[in-house]
GUGUFI-12017 format. One line per field, with one value per residue: chain; x, y, z of N, C-alpha, C in turn. Coordinates in nm, 4 decimals, always signed. Atoms other than C-alpha are relative to their C-alpha. Example, Ala and Ser with C-alpha at 12.3 -4.5 7.8 and 13.67 -1.06 7.14 Angstrom:
BEGIN
mol: [A | A]
n_xx: [+0.0890 | -0.0820]
n_yy: [-0.1190 | -0.1190]
n_zz: [+0.0000 | -0.0060]
ca_xx: [+1.2300 | +1.3670]
ca_yy: [-0.4500 | -0.1060]
ca_zz: [+0.7800 | +0.7140]
c_xx: [+0.0900 | -0.0770]
c_yy: [+0.1200 | +0.1090]
c_zz: [+0.0000 | +0.0730]
END
This chain:
BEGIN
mol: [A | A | A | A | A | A | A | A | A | A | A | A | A | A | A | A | A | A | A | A | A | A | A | A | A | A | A | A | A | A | A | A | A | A | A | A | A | A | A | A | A | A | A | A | A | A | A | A | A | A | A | A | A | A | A | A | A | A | A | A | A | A | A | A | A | A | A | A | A | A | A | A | A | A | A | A | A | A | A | A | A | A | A | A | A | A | A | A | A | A | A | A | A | A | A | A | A | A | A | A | A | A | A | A | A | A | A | A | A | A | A | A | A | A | A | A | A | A | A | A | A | A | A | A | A | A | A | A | A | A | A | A | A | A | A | A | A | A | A | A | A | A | A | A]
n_xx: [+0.1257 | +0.1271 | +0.0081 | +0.1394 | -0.0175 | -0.0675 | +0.0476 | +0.0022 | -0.1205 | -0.0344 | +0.1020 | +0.0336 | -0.0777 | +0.0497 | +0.0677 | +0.0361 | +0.0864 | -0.0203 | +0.0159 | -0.0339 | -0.1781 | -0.0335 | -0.1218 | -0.1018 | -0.0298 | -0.0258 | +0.1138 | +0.0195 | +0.1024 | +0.1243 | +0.0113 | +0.0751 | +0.1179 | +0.0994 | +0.0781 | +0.0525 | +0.1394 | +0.0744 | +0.0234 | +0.0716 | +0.1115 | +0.0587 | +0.0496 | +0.1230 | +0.1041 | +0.0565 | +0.0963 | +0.1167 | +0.0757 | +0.0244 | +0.0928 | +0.1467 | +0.0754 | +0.0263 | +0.1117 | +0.0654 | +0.0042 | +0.1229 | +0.1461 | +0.0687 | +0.0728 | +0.0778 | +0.1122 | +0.1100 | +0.0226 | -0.0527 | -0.0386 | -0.1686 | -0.1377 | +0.0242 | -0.0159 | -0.1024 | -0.0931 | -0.0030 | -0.0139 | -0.1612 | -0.0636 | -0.0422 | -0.1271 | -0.2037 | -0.0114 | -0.0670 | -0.1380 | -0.0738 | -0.0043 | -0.1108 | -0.1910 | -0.0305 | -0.0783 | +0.0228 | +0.0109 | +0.1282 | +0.1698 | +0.1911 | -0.0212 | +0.0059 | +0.1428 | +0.0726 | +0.0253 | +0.0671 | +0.1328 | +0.0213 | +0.0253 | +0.1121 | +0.0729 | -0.0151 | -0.0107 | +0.1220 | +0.0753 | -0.0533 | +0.0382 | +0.1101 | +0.0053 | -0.0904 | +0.0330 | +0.1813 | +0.0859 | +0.0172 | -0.0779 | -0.0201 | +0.0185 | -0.1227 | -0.0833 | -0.1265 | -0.0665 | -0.0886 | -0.0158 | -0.0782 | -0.0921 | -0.0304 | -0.1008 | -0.1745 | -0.0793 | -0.0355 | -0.0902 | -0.0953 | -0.0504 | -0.0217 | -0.1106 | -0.1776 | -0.0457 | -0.1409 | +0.0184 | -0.1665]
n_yy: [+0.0714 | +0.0071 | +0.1570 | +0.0419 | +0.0640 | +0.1002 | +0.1325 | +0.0392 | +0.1162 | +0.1228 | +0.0841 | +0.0725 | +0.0793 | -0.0203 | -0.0888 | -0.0149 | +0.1026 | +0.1409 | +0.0767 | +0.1656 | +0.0082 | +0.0135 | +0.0974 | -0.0650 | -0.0631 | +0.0730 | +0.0891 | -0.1313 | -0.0919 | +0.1124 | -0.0035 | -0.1874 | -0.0165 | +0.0655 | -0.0142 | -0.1058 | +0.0491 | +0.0512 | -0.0412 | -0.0610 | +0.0572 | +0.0215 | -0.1190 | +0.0288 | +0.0678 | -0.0399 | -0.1210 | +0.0860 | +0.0268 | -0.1554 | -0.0714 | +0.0861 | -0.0142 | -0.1180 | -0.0237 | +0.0988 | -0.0628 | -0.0571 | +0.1035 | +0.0061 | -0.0767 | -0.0466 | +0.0730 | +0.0853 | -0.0858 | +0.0509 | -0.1072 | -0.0260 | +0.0728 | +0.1309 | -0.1034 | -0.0307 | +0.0710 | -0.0029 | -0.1018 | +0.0354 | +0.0692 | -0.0296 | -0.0963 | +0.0791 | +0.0531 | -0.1118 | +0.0230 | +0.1470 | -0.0360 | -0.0544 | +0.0875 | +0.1285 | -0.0089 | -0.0805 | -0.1575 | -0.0506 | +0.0654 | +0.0357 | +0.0823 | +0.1149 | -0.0130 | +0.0904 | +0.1870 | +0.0019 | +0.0673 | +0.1271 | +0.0848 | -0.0267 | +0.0806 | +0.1374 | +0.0469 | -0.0042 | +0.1172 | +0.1089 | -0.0402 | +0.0255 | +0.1468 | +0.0213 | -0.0782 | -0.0058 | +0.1051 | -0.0153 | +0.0497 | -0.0763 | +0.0700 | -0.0042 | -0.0325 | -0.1111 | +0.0620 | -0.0038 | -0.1902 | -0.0318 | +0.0319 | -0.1044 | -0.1290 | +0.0365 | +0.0121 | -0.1688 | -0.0740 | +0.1033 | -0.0868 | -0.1113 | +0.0173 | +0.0888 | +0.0317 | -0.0332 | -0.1703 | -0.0350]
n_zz: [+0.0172 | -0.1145 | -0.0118 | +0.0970 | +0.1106 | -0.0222 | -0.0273 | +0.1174 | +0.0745 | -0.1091 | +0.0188 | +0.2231 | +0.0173 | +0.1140 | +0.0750 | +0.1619 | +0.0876 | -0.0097 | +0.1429 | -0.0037 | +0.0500 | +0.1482 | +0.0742 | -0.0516 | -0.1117 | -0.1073 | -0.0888 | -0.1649 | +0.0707 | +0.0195 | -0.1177 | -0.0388 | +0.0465 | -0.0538 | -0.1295 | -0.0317 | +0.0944 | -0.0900 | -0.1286 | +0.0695 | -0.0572 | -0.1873 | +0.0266 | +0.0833 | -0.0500 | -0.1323 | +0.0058 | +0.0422 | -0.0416 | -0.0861 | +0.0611 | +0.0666 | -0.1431 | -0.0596 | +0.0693 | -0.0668 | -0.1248 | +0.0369 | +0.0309 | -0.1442 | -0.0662 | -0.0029 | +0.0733 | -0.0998 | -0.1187 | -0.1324 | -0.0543 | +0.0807 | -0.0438 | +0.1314 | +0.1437 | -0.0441 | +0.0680 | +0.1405 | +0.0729 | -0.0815 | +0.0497 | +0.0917 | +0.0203 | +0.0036 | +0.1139 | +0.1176 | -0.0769 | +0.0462 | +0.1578 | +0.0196 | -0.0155 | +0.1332 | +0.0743 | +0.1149 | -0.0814 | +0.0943 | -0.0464 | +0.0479 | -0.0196 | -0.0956 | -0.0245 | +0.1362 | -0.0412 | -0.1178 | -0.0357 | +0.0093 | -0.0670 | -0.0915 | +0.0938 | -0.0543 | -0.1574 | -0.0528 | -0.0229 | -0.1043 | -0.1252 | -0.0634 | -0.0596 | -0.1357 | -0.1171 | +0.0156 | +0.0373 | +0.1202 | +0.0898 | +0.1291 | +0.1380 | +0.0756 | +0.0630 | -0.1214 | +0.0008 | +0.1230 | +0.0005 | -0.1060 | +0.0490 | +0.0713 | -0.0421 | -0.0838 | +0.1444 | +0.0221 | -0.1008 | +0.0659 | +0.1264 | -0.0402 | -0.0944 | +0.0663 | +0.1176 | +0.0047 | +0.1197 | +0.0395]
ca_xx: [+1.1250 | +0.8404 | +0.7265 | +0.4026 | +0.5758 | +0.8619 | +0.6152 | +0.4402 | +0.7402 | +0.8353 | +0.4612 | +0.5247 | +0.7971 | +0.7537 | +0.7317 | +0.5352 | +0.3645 | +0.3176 | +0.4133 | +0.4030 | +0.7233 | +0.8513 | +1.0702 | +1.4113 | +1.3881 | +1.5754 | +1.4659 | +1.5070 | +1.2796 | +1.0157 | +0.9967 | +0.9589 | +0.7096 | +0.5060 | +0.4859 | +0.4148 | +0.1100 | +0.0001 | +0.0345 | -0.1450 | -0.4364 | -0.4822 | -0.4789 | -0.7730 | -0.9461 | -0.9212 | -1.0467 | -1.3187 | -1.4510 | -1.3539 | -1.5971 | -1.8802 | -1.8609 | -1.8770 | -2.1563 | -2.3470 | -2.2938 | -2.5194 | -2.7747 | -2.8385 | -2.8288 | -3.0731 | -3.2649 | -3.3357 | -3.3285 | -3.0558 | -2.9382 | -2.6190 | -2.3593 | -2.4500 | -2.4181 | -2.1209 | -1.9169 | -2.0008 | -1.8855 | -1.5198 | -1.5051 | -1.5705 | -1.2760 | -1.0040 | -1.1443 | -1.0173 | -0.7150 | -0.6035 | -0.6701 | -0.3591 | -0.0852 | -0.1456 | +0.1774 | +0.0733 | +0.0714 | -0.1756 | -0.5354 | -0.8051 | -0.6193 | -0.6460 | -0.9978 | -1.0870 | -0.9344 | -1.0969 | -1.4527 | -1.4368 | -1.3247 | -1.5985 | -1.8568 | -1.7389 | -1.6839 | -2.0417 | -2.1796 | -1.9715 | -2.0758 | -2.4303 | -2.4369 | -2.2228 | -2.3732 | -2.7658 | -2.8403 | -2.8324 | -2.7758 | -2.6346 | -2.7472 | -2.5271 | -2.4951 | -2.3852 | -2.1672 | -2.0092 | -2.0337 | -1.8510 | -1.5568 | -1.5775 | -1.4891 | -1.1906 | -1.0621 | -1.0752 | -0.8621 | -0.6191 | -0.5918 | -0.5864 | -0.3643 | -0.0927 | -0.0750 | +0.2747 | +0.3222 | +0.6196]
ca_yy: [+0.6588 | +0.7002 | +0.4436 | +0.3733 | +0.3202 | +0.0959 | -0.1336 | -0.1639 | -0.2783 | -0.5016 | -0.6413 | -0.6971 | -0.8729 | -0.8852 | -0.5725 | -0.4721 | -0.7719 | -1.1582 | -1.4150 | -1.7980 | -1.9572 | -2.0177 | -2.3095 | -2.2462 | -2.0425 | -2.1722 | -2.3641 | -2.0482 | -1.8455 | -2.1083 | -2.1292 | -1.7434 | -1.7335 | -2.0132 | -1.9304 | -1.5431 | -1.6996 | -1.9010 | -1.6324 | -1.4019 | -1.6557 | -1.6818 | -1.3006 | -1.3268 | -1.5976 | -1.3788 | -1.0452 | -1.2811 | -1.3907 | -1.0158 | -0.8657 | -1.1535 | -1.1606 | -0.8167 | -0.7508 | -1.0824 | -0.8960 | -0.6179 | -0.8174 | -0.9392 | -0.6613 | -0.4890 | -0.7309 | -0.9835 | -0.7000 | -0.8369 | -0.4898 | -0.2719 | -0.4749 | -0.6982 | -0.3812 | -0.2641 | -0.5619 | -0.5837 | -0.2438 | -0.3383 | -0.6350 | -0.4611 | -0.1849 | -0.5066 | -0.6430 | -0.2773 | -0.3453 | -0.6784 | -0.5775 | -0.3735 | -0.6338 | -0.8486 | -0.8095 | -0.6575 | -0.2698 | -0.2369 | -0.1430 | -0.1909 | -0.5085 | -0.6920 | -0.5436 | -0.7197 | -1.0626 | -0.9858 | -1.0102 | -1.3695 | -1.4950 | -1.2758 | -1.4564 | -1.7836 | -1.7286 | -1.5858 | -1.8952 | -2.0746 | -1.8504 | -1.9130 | -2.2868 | -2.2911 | -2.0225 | -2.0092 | -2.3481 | -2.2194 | -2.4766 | -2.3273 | -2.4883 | -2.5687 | -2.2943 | -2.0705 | -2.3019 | -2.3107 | -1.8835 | -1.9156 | -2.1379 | -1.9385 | -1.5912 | -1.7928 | -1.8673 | -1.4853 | -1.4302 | -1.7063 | -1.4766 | -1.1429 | -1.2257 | -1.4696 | -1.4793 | -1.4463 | -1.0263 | -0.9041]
ca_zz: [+0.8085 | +1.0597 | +1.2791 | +1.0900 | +0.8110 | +0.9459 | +1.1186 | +0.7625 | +0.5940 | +0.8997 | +0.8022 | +0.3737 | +0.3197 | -0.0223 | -0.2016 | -0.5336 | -0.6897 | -0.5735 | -0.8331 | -0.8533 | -0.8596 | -1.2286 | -1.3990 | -1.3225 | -1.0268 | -0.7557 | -0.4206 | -0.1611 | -0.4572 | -0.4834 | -0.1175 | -0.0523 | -0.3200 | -0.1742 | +0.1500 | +0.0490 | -0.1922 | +0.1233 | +0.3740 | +0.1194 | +0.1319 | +0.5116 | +0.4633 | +0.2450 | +0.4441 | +0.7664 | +0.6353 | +0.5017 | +0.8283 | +1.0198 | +0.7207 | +0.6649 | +1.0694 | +1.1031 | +0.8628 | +1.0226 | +1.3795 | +1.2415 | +1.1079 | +1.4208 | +1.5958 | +1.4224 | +1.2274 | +1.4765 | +1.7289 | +1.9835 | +2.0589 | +1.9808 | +2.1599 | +1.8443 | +1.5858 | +1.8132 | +1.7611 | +1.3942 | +1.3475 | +1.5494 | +1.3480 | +1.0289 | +1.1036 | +1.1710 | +0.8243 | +0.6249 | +0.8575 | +0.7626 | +0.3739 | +0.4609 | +0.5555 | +0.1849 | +0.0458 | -0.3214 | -0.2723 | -0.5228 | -0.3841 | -0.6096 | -0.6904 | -0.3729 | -0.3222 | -0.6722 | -0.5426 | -0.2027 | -0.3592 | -0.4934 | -0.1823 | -0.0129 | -0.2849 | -0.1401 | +0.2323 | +0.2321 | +0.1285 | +0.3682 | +0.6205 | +0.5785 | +0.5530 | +0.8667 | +1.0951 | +0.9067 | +0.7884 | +0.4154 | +0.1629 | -0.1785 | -0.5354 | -0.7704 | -0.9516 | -0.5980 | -0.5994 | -0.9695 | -0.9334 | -0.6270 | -0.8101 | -1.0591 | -0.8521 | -0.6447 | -1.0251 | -1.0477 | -0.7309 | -0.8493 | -1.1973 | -1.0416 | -0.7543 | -0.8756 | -1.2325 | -1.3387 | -1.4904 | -1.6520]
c_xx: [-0.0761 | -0.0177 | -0.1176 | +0.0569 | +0.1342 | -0.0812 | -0.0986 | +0.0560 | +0.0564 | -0.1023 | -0.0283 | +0.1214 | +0.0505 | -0.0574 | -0.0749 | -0.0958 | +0.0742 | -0.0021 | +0.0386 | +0.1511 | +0.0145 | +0.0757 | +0.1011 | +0.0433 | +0.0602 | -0.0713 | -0.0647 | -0.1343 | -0.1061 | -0.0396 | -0.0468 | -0.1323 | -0.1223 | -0.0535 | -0.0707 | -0.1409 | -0.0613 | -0.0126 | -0.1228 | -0.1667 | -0.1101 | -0.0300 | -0.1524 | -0.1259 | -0.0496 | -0.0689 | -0.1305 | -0.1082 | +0.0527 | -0.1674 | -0.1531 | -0.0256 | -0.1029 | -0.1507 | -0.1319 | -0.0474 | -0.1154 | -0.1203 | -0.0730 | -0.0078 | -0.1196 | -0.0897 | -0.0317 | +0.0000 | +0.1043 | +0.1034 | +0.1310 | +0.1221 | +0.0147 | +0.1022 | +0.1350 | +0.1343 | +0.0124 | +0.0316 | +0.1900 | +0.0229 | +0.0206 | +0.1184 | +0.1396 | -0.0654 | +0.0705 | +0.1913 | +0.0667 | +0.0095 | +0.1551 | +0.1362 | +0.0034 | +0.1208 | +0.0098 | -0.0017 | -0.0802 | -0.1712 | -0.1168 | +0.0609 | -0.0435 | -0.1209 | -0.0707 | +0.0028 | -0.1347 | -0.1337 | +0.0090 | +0.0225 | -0.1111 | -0.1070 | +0.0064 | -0.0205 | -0.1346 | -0.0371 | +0.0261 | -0.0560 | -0.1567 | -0.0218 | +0.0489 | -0.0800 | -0.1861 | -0.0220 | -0.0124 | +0.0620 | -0.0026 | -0.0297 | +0.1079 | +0.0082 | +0.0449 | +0.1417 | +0.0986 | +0.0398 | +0.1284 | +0.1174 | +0.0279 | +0.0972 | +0.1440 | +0.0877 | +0.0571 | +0.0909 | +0.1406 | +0.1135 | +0.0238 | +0.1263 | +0.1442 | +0.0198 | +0.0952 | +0.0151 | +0.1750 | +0.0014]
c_yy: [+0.0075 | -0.0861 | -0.0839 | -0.0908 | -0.1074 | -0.1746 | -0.0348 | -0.0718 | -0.0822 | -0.0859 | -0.0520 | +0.0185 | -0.0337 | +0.1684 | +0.0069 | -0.1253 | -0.1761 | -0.0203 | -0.1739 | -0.0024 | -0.0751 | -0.1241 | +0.0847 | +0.0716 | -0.0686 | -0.0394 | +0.1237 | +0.0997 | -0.0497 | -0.0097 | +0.1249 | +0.0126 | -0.0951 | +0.0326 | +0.1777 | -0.0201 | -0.0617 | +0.1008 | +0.1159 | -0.0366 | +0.0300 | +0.1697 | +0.0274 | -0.0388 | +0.0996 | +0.1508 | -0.0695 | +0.0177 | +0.1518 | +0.0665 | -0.0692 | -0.0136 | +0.1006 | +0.0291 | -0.1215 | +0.0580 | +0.0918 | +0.0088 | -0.0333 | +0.1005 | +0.1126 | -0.0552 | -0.1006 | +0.0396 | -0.0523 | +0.0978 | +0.0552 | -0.0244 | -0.0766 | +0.1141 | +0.0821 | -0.0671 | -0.0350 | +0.1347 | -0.0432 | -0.0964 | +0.0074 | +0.0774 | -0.0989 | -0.0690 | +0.0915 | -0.0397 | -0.1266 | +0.0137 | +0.0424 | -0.0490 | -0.1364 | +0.0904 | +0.0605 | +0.1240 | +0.0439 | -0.0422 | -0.0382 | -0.1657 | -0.1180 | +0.0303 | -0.0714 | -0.1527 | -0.0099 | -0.0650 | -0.1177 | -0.0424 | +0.0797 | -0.0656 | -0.1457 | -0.0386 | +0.0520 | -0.0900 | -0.0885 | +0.0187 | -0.0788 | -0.1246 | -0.0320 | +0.0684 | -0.0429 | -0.0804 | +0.0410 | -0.0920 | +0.0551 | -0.1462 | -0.0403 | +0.0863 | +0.1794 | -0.0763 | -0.0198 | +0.1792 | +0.0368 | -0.0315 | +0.0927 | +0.1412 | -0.0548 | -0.0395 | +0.1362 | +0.0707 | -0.0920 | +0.0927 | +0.1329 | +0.0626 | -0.0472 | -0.0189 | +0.0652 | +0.1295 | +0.0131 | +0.1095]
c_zz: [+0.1324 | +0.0665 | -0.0799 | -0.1188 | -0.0332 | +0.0485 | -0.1073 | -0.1170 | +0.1108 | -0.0627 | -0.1630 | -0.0498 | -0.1164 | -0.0724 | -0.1473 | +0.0056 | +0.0734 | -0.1471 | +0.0523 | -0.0355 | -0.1770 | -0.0071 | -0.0233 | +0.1507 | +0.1678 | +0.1250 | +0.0607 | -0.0897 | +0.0007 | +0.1231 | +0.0442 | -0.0646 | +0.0617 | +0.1133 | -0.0104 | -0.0796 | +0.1490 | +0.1128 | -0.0643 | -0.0304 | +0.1163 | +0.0274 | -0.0759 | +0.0993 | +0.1595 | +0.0047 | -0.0322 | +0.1080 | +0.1019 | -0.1074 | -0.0171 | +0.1756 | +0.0632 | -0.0477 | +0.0773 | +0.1324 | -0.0325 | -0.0030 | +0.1218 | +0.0308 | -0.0490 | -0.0929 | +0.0519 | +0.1465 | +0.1526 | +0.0406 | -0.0962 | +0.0655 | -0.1247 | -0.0430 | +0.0424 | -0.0590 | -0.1307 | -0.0667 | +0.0313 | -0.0936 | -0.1842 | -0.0011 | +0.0136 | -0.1629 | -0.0780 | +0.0690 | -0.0674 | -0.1615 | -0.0148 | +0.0276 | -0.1436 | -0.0648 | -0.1493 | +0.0721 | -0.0933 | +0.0435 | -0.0278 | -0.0500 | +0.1165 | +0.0459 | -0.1120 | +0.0648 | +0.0786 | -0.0260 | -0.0372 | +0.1334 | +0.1062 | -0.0330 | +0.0910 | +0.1489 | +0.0223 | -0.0585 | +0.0782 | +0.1178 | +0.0066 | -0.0081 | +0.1303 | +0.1419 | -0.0524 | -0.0385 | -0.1818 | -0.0703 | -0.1593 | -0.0930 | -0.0515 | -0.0918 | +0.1025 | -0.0344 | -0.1426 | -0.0294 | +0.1038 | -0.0297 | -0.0726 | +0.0342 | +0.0910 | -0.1129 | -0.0028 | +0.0910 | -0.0136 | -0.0981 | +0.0321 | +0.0889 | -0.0421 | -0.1114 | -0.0063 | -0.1258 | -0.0374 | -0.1063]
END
């Protein structure tokens, strides 16, 4: 095995497919599964703000003109967002690019209330539940 592809499986821990833990399944199984559903999350949430940063970085730099150190670092922080896509535990890619967009849907409205003063309606806001339902069903529903 290569090193590439040792420090890959060092980094997914979990092969094949996440799944919620089931009735019956013992503690140590319920435990693995939880924490690989929660680390699978924080995976999520941090390509989130590498890609809604990165893309933001941009913006600025060339739409409210504050140079290409801006459009620099929004290009750096888009290449660790494709990066981080690649340590979620599923090994299936259009999969975790499907979850991905709901919580991209969501963390860009977070973003811009947070960074631009944007307040979302309610029905950003019921669209946005909506697609984190869809990364819920895509991600962890239990296959067999």
């Amino acid at each position: 095995m290569n090193h590439h592809r040792r420090l890959i499986a060092g980094l997914h821990p979990v092969p094949g497919r996440l799944r919620l833990p089931e009735a019956g399944d013992g503690d140590r199984s319920s435990t693995v599964a939880a924490v690989t559903v929660a680390r699978s999350l924080l995976l999520f949430v941090v390509a989130a703000l590498a890609e809604i940063g990165g893309a933001w970085l941009v913006w600025q730099g060339v739409r409210e003109q504050r140079g290409l150190l801006w459009v620099g670092a929004g290009f750096v922080a888009l290449g660790l967002y494709g990066l981080v896509a690649t340590f979620q535990p599923d090994a299936n890619f259009g999969r975790i690019l499907a979850a991905y967009g709901g919580v991209f849907v969501a963390g860009s409205l977070i973003w811009g209330m947070v960074v631009d003063g944007f307040r979302p309606d309610r029905w950003d806001l019921i669209g946005a539940a909506v697609c984190l339902l869809g990364v819920l069903v895509i991600m962890y529903a239990p296959r067999g």
